[in-house]
NUDO-709110 format. One record per residue: residue number from 0; residue in one letter; x, y, z of N, C-alpha, C, O, CB in turn. Coordinates in Angstrom, 1 decimal, decimal comma. Each point is the difference from the previous one (the first is absolute). Glycine has a CB too. Layout:
BEGIN
 lumlum kero    nxx    nyy    nzz   caxx   cayy   cazz    cxx    cyy    czz    oxx    oyy    ozz   cbxx   cbyy   cbzz
    NUM    A      X      Y      Z      X      Y      Z      X      Y      Z      X      Y      Z      X      Y      Z
...
***
This chain:
BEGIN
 lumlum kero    nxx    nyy    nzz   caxx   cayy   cazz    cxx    cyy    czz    oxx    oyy    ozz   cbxx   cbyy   cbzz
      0    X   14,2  -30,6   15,9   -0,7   -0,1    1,3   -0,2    1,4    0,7   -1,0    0,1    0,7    1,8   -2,5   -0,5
      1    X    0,2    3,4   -0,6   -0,5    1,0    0,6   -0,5    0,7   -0,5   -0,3    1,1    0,5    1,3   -1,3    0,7
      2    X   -1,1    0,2   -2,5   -1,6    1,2   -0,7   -0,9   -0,4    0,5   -1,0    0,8   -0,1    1,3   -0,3   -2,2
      3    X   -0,6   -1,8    2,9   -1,4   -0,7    0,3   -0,8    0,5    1,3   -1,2    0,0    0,4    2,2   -2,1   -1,6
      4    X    0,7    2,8    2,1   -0,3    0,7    1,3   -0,8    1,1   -0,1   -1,1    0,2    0,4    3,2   -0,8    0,2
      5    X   -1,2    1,6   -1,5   -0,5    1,3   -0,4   -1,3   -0,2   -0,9   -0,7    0,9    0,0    3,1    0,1    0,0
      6    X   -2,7   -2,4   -0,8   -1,1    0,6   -1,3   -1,2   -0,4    0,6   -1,0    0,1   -0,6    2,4   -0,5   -1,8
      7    X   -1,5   -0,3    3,8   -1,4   -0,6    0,6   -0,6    0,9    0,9   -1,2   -0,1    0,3    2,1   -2,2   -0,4
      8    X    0,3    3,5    0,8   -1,3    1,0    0,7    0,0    0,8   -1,3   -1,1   -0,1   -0,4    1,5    0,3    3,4
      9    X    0,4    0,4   -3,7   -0,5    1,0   -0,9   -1,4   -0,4   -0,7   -1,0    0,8    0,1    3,5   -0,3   -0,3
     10    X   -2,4   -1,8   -0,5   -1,0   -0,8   -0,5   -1,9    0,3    1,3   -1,1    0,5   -0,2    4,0   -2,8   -1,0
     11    X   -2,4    1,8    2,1   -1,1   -0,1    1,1   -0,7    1,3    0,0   -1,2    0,0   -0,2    2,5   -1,7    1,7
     12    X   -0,6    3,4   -1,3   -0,1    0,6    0,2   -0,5    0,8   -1,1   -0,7    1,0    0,3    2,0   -1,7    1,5
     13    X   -0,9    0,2   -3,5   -1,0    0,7   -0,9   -1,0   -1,1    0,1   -1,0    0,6   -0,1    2,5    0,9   -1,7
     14    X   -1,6   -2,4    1,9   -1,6   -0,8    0,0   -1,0    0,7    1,1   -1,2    0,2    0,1    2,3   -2,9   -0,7
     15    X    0,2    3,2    1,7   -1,5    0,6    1,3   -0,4    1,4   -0,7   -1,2    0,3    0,1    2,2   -1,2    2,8
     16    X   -0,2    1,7   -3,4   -0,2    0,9   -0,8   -1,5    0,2   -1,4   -0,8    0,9   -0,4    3,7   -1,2    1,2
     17    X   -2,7   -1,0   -1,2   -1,2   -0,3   -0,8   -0,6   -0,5    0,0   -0,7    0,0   -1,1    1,2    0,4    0,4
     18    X   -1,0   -1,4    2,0   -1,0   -0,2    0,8   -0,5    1,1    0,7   -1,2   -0,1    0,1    2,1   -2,0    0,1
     19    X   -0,5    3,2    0,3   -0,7    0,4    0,4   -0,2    1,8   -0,4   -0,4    0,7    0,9    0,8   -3,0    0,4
     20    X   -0,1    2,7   -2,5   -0,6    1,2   -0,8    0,8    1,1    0,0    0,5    0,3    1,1   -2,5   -1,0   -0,7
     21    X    2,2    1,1   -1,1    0,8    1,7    0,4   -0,6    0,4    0,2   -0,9   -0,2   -0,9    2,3    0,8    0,1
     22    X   -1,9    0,5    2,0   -0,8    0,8    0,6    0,7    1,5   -0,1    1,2    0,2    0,3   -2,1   -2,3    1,3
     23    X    0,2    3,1   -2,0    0,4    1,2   -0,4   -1,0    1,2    0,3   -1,2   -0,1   -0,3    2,5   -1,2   -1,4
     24    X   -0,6    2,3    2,3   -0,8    1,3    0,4    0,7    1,3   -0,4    1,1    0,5    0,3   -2,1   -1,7    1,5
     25    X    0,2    1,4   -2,4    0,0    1,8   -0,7    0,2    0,8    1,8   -0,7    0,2    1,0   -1,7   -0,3   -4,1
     26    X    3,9    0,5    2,4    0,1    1,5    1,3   -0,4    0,9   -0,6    0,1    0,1   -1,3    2,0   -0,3    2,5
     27    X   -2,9    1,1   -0,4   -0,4    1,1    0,0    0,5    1,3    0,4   -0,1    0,4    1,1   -1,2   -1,9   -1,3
     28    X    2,0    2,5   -1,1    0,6    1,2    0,5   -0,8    1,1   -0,3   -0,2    0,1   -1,2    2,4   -1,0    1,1
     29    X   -2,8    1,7    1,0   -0,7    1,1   -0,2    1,0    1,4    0,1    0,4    0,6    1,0   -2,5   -2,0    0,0
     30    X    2,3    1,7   -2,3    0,7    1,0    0,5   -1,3    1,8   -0,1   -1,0    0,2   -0,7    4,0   -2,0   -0,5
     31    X   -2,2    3,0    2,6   -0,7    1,0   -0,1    0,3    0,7   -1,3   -1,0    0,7   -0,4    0,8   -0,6    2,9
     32    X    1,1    0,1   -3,3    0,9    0,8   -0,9   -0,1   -1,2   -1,4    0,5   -1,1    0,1    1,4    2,6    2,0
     33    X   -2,4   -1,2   -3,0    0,2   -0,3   -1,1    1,9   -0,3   -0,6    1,0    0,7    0,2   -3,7    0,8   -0,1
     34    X    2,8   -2,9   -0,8    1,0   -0,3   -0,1    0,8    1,1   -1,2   -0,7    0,7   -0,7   -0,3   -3,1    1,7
     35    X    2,2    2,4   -1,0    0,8    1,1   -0,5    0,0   -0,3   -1,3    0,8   -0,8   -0,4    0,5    1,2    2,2
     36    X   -2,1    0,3   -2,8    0,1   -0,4   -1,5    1,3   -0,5   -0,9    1,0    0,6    0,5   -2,8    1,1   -0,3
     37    X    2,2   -2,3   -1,2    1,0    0,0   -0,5    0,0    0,7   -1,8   -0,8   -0,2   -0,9    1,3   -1,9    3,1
     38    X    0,4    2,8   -2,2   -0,2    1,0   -1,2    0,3   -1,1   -1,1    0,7   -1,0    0,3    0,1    3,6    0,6
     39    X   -1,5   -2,4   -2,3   -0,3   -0,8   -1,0    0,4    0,9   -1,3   -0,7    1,0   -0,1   -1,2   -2,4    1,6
     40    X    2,7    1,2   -2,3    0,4    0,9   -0,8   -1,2   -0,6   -1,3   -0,4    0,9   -0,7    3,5   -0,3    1,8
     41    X   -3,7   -1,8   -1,3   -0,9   -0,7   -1,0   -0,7   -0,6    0,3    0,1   -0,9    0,8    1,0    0,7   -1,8
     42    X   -2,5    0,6    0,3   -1,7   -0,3    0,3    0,0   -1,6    0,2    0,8   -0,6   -0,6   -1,9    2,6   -1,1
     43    X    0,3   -2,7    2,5   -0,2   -1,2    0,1   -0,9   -0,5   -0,9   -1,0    0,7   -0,3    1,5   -0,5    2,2
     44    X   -0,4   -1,1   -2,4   -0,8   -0,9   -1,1   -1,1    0,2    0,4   -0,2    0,8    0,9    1,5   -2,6   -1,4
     45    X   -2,6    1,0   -0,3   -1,7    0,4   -0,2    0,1   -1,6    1,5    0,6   -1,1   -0,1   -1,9    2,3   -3,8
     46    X    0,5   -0,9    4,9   -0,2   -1,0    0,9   -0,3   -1,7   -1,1   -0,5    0,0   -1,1   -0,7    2,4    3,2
     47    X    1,5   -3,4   -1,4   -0,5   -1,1   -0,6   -1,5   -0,3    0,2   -0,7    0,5    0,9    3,1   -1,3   -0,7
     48    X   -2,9   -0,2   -0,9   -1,5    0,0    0,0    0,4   -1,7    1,2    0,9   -0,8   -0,2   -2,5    2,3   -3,0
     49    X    0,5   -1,3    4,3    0,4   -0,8    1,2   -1,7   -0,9   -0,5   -1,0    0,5   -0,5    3,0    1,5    2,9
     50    X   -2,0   -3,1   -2,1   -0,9   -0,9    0,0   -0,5    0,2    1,8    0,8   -0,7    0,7    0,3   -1,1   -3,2
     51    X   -1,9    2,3    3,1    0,1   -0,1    1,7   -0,6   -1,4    0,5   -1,2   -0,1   -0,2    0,8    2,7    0,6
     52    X    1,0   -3,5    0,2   -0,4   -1,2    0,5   -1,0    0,0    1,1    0,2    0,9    0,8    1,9   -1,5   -1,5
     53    X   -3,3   -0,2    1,0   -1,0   -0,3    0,7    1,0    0,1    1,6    1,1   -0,5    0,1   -3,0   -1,1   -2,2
     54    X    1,1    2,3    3,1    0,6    0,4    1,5   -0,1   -1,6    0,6   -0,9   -0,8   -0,2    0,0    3,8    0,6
     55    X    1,6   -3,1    0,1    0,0   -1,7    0,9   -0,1    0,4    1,5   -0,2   -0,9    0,8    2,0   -0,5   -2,5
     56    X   -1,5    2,6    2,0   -0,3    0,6    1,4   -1,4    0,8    0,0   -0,4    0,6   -1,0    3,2   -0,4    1,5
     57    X   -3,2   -0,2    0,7   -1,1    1,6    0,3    1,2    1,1    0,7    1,0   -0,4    0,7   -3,9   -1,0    0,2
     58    X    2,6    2,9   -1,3    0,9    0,6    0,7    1,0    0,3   -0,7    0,8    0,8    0,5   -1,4   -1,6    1,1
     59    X    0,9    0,1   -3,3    1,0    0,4   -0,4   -0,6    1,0   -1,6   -1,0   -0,3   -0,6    2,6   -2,0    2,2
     60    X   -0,8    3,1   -1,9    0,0    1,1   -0,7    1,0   -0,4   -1,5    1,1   -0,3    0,4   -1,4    2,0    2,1
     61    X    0,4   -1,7   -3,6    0,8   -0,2   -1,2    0,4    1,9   -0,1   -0,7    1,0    0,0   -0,8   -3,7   -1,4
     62    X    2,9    2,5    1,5    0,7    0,8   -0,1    0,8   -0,3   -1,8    0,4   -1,0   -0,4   -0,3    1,3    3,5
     63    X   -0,1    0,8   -3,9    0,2    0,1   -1,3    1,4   -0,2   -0,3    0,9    0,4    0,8   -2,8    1,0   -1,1
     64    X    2,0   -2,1   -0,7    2,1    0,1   -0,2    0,5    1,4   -0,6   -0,8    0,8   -0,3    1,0   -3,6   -0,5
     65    X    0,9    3,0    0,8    0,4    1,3   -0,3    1,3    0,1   -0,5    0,7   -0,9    0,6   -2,0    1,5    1,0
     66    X    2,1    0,2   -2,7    1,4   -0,2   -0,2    1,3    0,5    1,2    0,3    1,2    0,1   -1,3   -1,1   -2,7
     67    X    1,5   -0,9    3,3    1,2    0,4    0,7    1,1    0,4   -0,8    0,4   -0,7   -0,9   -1,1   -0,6    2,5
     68    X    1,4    2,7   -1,2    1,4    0,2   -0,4    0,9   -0,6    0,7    0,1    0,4    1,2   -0,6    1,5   -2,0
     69    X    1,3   -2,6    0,4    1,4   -1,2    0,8    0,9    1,1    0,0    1,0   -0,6    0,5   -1,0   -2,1   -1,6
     70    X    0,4    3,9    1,0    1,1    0,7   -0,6    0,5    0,4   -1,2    0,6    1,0   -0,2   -0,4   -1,8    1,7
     71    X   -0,4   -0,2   -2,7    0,0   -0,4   -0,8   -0,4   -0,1   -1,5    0,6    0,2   -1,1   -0,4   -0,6    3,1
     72    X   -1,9    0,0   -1,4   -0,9   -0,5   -1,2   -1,3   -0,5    1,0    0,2   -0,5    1,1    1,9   -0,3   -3,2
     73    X   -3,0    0,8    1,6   -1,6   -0,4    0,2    0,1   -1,0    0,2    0,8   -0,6   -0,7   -2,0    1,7   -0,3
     74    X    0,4   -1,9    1,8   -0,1   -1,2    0,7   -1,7    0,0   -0,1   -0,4    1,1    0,4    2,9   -1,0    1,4
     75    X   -3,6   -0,8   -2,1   -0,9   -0,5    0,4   -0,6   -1,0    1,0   -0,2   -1,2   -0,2    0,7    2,0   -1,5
     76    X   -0,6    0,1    2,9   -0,7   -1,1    1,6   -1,5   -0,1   -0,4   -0,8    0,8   -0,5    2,4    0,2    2,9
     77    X   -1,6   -2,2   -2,1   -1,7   -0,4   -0,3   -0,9    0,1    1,0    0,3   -0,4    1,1    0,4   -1,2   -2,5
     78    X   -1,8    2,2    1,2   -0,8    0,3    0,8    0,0   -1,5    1,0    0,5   -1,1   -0,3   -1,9    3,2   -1,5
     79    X    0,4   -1,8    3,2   -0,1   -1,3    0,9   -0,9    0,8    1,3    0,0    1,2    0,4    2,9   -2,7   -1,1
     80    X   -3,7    0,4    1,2   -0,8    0,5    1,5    0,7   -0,1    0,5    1,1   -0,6   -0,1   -2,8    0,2    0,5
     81    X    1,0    1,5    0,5    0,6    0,3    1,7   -1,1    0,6    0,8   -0,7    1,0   -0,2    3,1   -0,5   -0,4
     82    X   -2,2   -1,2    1,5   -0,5    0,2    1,4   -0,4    1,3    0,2    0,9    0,9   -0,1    0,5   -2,5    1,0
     83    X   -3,1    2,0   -0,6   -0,2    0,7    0,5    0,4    0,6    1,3   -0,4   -0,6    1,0   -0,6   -0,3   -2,5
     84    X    1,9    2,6    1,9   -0,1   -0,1    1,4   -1,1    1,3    0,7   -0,4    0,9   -0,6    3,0   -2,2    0,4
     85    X   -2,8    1,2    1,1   -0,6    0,9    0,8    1,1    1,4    0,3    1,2    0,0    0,2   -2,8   -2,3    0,9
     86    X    0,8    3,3   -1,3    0,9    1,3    0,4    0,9    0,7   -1,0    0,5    1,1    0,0   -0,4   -2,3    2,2
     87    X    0,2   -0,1   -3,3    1,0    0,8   -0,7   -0,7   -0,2   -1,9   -1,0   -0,7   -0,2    3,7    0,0    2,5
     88    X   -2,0    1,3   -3,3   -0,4   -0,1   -1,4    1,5   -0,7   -0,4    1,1    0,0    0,6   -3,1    2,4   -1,0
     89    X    1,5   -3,1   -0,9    1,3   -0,3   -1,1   -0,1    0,9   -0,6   -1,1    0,3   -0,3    1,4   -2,4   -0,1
     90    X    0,8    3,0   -0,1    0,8    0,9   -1,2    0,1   -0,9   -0,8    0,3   -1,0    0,7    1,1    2,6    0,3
     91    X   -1,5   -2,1   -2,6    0,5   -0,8   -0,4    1,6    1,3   -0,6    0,1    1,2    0,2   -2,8   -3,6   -0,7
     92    X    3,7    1,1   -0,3    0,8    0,5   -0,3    0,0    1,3   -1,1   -1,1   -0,3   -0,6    1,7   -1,9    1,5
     93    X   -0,3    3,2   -1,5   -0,7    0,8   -1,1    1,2    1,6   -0,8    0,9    0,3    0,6   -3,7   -1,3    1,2
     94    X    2,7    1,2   -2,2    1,1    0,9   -0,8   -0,8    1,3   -0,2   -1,1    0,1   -0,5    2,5   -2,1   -0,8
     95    X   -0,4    3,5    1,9   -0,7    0,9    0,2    0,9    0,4   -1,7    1,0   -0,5   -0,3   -1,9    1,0    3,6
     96    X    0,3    0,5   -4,1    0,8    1,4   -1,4    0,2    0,7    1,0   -0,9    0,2    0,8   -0,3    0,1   -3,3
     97    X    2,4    0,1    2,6    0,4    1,6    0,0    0,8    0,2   -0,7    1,1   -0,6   -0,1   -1,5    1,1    2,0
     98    X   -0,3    0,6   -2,6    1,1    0,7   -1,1    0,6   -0,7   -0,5    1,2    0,2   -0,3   -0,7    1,3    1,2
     99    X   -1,4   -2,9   -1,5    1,2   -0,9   -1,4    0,8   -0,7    1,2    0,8   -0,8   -0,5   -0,2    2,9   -2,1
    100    X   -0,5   -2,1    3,9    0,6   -1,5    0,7   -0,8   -0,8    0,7   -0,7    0,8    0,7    2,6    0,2   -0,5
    101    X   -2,0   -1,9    0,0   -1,2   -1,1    0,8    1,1    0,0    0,8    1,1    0,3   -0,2   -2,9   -2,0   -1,3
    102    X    1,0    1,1    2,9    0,0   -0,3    1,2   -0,5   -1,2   -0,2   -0,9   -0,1   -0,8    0,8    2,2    1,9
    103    X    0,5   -3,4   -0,2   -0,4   -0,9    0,7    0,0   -0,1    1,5    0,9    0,0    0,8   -0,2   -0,8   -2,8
    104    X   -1,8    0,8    2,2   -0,7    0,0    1,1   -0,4   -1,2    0,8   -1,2   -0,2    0,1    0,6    1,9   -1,3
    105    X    1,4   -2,6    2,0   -0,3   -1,5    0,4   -1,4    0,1    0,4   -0,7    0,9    0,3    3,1   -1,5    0,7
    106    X   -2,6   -1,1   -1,2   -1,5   -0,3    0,7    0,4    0,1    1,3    1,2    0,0    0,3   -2,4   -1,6   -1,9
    107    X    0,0    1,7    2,7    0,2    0,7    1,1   -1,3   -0,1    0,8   -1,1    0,3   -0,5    2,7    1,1   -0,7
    108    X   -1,5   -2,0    3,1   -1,4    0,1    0,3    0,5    1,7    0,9    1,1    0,4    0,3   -2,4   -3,7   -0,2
    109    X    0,0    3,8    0,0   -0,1    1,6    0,3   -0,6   -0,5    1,1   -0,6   -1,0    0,0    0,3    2,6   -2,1
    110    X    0,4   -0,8    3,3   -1,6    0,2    0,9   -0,7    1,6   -0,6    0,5    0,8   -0,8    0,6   -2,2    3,8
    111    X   -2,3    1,4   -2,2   -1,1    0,6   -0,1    0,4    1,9    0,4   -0,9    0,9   -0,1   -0,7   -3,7    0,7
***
């Protein structure tokens, strides 16, 4: 009888949950300074070939996927829209050579 205490608001409270939507908003960090590269001792793989999906918004932009270094080893993030904003540019994510070591370079919004 008393899981029935605890399992009827828990219960109630994921049904109001999915009655009524997860609602989600992209924060926006503009930084003035470019993010701090991280040194790469090995070249990243050949990009993957991305199929780009039809926009479901006006205003939004397909940003390309790119390989992330975890520390580790290469990670593939898949490209996805985003929100156009006023005043500032997307960097996407990207890897500089110097001298035989890559840099990873986070994606990144810039201002003008």
């Amino acid at each position: 009888m008393n899981r029935w205490k605890l399992a009827v608001p828990l219960i109630a409270g994921l049904a109001s949950l999915y009655a009524t939507g997860c609602v989600t908003e992209e924060r926006v960090v503009v930084r003035k300074h470019r993010p701090a590269p991280v040194r790469i001792r090995q070249a990243p793989p050949p990009d993957e070939v991305e199929v780009v999906p039809t926009a479901t918004r006006a205003n939004y932009a397909w940003t390309r996927g790119h390989w992330h270094w975890n520390g580790s080893r290469y990670v593939w993030i898949g490209g996805r829209y985003r929100a156009q904003r006023t005043g500032v540019r997307w960097v996407p994510a990207h890897y500089e050579n110097r001298g035989g070591e890559y840099y990873y370079v986070e994606e990144h919004w810039a201002g003008y």
